[in-house]
Structures are given as structure tokens and as C-alpha cells.
Backbone as JSON Lines, residues from 0, in Angstrom:
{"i":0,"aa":"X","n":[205.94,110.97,-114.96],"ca":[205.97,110.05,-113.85],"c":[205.07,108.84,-114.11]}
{"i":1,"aa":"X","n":[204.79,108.56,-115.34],"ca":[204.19,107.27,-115.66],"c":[204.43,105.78,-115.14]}
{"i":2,"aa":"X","n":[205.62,105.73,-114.49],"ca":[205.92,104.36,-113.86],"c":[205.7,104.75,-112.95]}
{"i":3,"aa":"X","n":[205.56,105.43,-111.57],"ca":[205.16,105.53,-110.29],"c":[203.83,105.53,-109.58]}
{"i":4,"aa":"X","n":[203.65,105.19,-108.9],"ca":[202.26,105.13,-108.19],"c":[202.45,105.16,-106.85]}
{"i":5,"aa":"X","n":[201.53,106.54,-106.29],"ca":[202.11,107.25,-104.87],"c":[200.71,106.43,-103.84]}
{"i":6,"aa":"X","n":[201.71,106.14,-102.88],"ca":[200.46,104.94,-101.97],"c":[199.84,105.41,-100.81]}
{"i":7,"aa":"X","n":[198.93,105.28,-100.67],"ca":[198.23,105.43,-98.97],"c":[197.57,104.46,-98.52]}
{"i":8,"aa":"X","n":[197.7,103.94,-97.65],"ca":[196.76,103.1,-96.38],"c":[196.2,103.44,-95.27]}
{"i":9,"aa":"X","n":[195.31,103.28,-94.78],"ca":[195.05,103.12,-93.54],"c":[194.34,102.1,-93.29]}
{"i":10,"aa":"X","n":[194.9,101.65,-91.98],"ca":[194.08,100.54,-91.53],"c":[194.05,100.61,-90.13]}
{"i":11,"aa":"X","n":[193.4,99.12,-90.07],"ca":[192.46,98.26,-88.23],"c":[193.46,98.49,-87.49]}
{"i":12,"aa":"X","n":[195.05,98.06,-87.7],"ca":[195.73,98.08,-86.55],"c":[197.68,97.96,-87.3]}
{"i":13,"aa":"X","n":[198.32,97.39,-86.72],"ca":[199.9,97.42,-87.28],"c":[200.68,96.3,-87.93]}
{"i":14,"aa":"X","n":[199.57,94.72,-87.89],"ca":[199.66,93.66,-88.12],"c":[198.98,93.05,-89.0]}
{"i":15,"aa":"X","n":[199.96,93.06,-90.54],"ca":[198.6,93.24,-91.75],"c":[198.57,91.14,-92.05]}
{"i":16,"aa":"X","n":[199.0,90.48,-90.71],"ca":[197.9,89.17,-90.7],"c":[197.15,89.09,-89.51]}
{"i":17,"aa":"X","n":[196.73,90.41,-89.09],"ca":[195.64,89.96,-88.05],"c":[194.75,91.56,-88.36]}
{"i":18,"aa":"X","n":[195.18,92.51,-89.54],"ca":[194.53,93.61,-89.43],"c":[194.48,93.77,-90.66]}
{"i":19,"aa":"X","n":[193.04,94.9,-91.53],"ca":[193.17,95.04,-92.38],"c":[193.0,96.41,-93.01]}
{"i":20,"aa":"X","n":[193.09,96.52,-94.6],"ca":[193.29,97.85,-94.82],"c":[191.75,98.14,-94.66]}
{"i":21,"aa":"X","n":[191.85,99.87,-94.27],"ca":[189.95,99.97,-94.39],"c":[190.06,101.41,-95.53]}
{"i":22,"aa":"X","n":[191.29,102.14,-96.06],"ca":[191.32,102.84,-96.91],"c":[192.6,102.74,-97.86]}
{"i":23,"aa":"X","n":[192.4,102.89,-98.7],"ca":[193.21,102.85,-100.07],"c":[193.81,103.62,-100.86]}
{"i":24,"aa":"X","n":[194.68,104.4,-101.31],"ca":[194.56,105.5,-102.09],"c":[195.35,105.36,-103.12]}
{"i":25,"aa":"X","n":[195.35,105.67,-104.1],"ca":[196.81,105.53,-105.24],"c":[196.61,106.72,-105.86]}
{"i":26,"aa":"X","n":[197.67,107.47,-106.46],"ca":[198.0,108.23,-107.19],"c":[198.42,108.17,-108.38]}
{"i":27,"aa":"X","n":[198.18,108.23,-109.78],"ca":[198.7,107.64,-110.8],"c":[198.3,108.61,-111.98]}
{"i":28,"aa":"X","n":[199.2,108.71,-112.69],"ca":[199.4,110.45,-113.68],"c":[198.2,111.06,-113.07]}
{"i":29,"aa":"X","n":[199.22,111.88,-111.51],"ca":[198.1,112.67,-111.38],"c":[196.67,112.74,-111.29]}
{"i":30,"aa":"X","n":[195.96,111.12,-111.0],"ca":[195.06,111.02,-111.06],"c":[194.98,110.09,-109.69]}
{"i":31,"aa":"X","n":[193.86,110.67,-108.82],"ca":[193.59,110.45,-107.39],"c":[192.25,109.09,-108.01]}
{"i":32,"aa":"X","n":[192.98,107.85,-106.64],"ca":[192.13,106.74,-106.74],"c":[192.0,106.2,-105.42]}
{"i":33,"aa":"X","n":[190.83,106.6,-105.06],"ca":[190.38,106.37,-103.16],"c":[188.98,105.15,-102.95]}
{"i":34,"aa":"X","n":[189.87,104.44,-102.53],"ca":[188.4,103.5,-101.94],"c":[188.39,103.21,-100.34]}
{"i":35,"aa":"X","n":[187.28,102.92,-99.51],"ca":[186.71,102.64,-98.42],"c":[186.67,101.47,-98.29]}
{"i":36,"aa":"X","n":[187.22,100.53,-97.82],"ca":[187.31,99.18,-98.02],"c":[186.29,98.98,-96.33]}
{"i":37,"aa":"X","n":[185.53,98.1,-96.73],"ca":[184.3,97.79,-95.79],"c":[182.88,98.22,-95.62]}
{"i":38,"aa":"X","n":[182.82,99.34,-96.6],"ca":[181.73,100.41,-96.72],"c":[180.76,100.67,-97.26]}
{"i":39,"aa":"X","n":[180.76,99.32,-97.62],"ca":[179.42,99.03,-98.64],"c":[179.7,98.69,-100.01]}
{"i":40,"aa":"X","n":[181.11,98.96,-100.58],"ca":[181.72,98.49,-101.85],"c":[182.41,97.52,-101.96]}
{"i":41,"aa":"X","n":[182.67,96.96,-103.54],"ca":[182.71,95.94,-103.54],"c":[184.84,95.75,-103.28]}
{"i":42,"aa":"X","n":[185.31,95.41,-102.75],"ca":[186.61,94.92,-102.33],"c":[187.43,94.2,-103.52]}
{"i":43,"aa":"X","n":[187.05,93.04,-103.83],"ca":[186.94,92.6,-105.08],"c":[186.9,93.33,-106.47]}
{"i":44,"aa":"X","n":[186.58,94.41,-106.64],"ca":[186.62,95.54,-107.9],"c":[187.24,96.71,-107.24]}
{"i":45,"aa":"X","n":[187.71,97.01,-106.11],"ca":[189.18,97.75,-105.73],"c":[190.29,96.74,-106.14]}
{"i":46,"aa":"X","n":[190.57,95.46,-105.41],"ca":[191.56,94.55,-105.83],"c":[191.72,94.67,-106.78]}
{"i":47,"aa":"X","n":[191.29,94.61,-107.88],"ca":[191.82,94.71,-109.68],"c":[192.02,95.36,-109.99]}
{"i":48,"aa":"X","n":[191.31,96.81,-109.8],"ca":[191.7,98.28,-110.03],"c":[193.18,98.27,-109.26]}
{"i":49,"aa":"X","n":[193.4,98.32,-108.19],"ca":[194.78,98.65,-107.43],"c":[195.85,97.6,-108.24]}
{"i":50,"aa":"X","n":[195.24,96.52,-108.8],"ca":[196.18,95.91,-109.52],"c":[196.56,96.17,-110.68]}
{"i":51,"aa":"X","n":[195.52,96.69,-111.35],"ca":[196.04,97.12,-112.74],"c":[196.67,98.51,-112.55]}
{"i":52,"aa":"X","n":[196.58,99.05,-111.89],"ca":[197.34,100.63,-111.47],"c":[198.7,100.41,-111.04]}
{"i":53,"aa":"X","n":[198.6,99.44,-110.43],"ca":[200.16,99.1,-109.48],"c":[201.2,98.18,-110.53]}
{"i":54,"aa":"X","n":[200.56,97.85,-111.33],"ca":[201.39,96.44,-112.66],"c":[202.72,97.71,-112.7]}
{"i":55,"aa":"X","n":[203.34,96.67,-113.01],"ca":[204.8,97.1,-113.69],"c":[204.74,98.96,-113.4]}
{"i":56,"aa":"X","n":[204.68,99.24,-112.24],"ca":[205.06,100.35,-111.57],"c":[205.81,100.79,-110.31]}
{"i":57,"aa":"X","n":[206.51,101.77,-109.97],"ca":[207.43,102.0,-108.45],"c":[206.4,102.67,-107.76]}
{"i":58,"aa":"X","n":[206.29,102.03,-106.44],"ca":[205.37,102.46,-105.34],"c":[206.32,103.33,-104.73]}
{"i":59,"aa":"X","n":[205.48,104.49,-104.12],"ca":[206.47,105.94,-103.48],"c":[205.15,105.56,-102.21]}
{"i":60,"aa":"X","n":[205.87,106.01,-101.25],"ca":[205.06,106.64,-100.21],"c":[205.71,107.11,-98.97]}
{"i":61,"aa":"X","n":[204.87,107.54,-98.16],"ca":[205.86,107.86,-96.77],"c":[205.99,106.65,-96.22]}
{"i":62,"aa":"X","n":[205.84,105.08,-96.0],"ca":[206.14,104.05,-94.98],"c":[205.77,102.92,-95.95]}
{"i":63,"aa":"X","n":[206.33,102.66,-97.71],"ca":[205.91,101.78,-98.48],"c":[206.16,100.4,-97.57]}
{"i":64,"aa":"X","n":[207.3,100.22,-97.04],"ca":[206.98,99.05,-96.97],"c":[205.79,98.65,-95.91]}
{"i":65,"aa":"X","n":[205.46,99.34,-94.77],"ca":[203.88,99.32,-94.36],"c":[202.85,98.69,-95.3]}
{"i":66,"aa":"X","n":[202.66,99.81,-96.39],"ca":[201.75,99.83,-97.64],"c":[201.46,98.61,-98.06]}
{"i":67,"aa":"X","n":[203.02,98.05,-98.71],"ca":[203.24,96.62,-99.62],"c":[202.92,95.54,-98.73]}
{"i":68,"aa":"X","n":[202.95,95.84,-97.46],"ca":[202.63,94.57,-96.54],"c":[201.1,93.91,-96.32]}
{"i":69,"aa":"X","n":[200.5,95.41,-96.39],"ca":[198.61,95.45,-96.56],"c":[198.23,94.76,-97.67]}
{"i":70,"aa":"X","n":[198.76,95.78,-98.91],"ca":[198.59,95.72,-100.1],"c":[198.66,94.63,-100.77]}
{"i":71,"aa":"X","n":[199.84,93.87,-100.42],"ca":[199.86,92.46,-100.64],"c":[199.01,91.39,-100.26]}
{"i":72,"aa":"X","n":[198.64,91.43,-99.26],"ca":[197.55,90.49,-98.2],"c":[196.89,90.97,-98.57]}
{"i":73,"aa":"X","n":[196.16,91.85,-98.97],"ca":[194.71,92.85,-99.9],"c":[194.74,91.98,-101.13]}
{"i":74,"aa":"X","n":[195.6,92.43,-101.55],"ca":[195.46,91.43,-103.38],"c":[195.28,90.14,-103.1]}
{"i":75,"aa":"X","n":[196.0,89.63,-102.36],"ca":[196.45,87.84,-102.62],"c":[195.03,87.58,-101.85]}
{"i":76,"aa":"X","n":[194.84,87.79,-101.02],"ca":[193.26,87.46,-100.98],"c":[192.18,87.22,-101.45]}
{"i":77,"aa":"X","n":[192.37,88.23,-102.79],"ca":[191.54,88.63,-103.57],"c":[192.14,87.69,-105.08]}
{"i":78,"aa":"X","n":[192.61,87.32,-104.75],"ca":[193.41,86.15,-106.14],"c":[194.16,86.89,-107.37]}
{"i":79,"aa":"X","n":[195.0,88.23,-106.79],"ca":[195.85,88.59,-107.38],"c":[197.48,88.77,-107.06]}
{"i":80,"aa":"X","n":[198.09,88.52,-108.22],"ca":[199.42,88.44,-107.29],"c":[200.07,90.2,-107.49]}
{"i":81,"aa":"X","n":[200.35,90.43,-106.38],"ca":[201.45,92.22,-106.99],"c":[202.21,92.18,-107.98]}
{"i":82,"aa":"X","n":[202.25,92.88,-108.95],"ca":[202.98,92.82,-109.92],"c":[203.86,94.32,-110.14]}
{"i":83,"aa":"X","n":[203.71,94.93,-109.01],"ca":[204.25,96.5,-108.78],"c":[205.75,96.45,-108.97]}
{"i":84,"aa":"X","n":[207.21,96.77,-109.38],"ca":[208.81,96.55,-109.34],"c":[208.58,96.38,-108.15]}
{"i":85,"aa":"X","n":[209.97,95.4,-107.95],"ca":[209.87,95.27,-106.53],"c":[210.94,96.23,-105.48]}
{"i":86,"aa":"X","n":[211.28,97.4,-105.93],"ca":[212.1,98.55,-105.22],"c":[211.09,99.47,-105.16]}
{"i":87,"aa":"X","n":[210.72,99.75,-103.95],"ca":[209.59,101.04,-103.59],"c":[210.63,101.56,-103.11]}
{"i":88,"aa":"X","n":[209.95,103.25,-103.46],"ca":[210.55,104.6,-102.86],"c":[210.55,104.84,-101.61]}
{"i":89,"aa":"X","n":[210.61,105.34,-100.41],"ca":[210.37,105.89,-99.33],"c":[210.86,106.9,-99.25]}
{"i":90,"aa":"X","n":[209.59,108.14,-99.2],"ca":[209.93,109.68,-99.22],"c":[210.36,110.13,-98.13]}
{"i":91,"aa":"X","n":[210.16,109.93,-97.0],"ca":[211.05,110.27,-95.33],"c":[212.56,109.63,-96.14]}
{"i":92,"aa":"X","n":[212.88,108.74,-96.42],"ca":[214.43,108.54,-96.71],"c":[215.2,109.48,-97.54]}
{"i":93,"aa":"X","n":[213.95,109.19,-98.62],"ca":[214.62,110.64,-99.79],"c":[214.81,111.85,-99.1]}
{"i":94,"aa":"X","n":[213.92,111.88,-98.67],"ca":[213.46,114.21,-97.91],"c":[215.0,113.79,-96.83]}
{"i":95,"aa":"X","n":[215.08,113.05,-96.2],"ca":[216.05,113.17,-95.17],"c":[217.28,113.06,-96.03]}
{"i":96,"aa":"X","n":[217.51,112.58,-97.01],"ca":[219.13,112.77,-97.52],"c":[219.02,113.66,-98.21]}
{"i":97,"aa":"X","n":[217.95,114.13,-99.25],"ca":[218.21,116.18,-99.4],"c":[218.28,116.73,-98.4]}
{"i":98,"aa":"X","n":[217.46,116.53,-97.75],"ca":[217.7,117.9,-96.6],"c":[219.14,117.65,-95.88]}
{"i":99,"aa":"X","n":[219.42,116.71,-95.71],"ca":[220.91,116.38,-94.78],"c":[222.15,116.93,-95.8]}
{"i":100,"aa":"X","n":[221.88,116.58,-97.34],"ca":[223.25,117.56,-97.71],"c":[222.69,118.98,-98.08]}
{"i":101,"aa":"X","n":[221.63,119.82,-97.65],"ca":[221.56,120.94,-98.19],"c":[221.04,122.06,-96.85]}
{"i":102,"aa":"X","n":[220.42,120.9,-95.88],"ca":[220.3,122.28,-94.29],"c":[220.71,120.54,-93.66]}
{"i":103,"aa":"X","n":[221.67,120.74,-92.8],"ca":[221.74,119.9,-92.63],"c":[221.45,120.33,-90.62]}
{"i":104,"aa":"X","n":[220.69,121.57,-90.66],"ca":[220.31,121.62,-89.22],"c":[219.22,121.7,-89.11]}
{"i":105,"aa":"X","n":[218.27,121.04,-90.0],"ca":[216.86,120.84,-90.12],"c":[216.57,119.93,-89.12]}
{"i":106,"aa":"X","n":[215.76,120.25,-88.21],"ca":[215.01,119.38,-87.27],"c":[214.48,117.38,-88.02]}
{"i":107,"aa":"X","n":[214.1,116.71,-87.44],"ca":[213.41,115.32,-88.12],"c":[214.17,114.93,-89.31]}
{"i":108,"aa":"X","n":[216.06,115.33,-89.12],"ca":[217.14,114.53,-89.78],"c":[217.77,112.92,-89.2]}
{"i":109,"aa":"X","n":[217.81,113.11,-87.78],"ca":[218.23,111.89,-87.31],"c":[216.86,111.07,-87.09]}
{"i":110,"aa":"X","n":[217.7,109.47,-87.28],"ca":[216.44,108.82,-86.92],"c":[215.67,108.43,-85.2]}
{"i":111,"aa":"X","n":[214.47,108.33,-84.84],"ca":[213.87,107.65,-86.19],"c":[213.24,109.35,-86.9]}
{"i":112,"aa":"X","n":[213.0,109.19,-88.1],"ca":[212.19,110.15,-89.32],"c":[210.83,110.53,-88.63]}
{"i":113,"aa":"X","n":[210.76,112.09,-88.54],"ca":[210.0,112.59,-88.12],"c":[208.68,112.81,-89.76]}
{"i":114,"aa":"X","n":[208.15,112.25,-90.02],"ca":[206.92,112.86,-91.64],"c":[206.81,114.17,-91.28]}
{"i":115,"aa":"X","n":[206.21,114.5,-90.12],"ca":[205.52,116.16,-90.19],"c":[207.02,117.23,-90.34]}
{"i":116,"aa":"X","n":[208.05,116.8,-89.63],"ca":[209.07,117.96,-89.53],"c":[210.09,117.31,-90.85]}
{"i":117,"aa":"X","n":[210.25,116.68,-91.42],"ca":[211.29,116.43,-92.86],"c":[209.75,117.12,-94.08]}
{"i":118,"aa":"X","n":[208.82,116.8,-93.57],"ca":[207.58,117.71,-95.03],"c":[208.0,119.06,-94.52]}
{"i":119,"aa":"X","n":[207.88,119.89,-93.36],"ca":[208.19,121.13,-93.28],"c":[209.79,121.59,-94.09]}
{"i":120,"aa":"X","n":[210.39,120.71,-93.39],"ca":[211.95,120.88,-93.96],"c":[211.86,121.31,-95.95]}
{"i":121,"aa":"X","n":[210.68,121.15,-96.13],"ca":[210.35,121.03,-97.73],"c":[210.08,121.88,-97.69]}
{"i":122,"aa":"X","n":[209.51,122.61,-96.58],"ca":[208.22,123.64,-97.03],"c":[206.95,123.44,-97.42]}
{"i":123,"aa":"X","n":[206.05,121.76,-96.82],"ca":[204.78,121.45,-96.99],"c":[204.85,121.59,-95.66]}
{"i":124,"aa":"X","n":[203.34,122.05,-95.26],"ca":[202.37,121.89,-94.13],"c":[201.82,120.63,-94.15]}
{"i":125,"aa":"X","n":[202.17,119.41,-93.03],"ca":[201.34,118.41,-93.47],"c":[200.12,117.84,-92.84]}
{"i":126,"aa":"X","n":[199.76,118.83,-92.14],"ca":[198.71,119.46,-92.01],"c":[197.12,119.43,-93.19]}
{"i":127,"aa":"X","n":[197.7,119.98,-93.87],"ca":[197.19,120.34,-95.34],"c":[196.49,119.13,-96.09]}
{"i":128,"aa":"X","n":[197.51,117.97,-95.76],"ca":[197.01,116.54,-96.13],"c":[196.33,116.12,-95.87]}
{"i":129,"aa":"X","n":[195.88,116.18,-94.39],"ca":[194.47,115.28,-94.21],"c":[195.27,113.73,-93.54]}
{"i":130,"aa":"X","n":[194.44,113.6,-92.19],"ca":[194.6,112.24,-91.86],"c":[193.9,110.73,-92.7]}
{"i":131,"aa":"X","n":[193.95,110.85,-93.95],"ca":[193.74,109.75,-94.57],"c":[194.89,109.03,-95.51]}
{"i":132,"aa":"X","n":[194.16,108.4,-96.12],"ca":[194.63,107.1,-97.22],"c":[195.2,108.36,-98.09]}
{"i":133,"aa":"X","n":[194.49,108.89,-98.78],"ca":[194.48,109.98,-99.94],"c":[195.23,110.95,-99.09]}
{"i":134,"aa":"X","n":[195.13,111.64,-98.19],"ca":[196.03,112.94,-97.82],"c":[197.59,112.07,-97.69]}
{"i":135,"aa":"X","n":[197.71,110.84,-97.06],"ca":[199.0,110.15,-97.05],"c":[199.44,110.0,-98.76]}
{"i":136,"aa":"X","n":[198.88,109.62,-99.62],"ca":[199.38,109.33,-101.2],"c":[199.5,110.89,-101.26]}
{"i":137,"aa":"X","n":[198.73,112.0,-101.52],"ca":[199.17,113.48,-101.64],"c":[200.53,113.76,-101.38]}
{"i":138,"aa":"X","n":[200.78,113.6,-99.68],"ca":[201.84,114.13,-99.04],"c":[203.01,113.82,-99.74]}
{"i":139,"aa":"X","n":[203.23,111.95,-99.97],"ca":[204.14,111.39,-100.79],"c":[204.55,112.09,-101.66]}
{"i":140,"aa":"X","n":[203.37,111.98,-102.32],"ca":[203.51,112.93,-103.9],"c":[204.31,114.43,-104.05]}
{"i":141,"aa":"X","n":[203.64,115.05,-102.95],"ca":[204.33,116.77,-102.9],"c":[205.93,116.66,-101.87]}
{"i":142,"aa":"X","n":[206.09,115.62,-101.46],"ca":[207.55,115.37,-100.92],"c":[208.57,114.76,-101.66]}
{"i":143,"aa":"X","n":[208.09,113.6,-102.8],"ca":[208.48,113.29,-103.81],"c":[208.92,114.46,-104.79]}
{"i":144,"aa":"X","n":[208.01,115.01,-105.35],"ca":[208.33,116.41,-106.01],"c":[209.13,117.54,-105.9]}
{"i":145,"aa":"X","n":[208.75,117.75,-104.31],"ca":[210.05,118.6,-103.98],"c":[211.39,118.45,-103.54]}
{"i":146,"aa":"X","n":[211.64,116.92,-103.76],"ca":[212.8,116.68,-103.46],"c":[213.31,116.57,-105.13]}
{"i":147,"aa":"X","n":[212.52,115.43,-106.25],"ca":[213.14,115.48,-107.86],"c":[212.89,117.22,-108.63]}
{"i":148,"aa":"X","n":[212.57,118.13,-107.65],"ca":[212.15,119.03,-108.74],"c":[213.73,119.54,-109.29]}
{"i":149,"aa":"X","n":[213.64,119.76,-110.93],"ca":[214.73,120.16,-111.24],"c":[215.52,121.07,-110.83]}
């Protein structure tokens, strides 16, 4: 999974030009990358890191385009441009069209996409994840998985 990079955000509010991200997370071979944006670190050396992680890679997450909307106004701020493909994944879309041709009486099939009941439909607790940046990139990740597993 070398081209993908599984995303988390959280932020101030729902309006990423009047709100900003305050957590970060990326996932990338399996390797967890979490920053605190406001917290005493430097913002400016997340920006480059998230950029060089995100270059010429597919963003997965549960609500990418959310993500790319932060993420973008995060970088360009910071005097980088995204250089991530520009087709992100969305794992509620994926989990909902496995699960729709294989139980197709799984609860959180019609829209709008339920995250907690299409992750159960998998068989994740999402629960388990954690209300953050990082438990949101996790979840991606283990919903991603269990939908490509061979």
C-alpha cells in the first residue's frame, strides 16, 4: 500500500476558511504520523512532513473530502502546494457498496452513511478507535482493509 495515505482531522469547527485543523494524523506503510497543531509545536515542520507523506499519493479516509479541504488551507498557508493524486478514497462509500452486494440488510446502507454502523457491518468496533485525528486515520485504515482483503 505504498501509494496510499490514510487521513485524520480534527478540527475548531466545519468551515475550513473560518476554522482550523487542531489534529493531524496520516498513516503511511503502516507507520502512524500524529501532530497537535497549536500545542506548542512547530506547524510549519508538520506542513512539510504532511507534504512530503502526501506527494504523489491516494488519500483514504472516512470524509476525505472534509480532510483535503483542511489539509489544503493547512499547506497553502504554510507555502506548500498538495501534491497528493487528485482521486481520494472514501471508506463509508467503499464499506457501503461491499456491504450492499454481500448483506445487503445491514443497517447504515442507505444514505446519509452511518461510520459507526457500515465499520460494524465489517466487524470493527469503532469504538476501539478513539475520538481523534489518529483513531479516525486507524478506522480508515481497518475499513479500507476489510473491504480490499483478498
Amino acid at each position: 500500500m505504498s501509494g496510499i495515505v490514510f487521513v485524520g482531522c480534527k478540527t475548531t469547527g466545519l468551515d475550513p476558511d473560518r476554522h482550523e485543523i487542531r489534529q493531524l494524523a496520516l498513516i503511511v506503510d503502516h507507520e502512524a504520523h500524529a501532530w497537535t497543531i497549536g500545542a506548542g509545536g512547530d506547524p510549519w515542520r508538520y506542513a512539510a512532513e504532511a507534504w512530503y507523506l502526501t506527494s504523489n499519493r491516494t488519500l483514504v479516509g472516512v470524509d476525505p473530502a472534509f480532510d483535503v479541504a483542511f489539509l489544503t488551507k493547512f499547506l497553502r498557508r504554510r507555502g506548500y502546494e498538495p501534491k497528493w493524486r487528485h482521486h481520494v478514497i472514501d471508506v463509508k462509500a467503499l464499506a457501503e457498496g461491499w456491504l450492499r452486494g454481500r448483506h445487503p440488510k445491514v443497517p447504515g446502507t442507505d444514505p446519509p452513511w452511518s461510520t459507526d454502523d457500515l465499520a460494524r457491518g465489517l466487524h470493527l468496533s469503532p469504538e476501539d478507535f478513539g475520538a481523534t485525528a489518529l483513531g479516525d486515520a486507524r478506522l480508515a485504515k481497518a475499513m479500507y482493509e476489510a473491504v480490499m482483503a483478498p
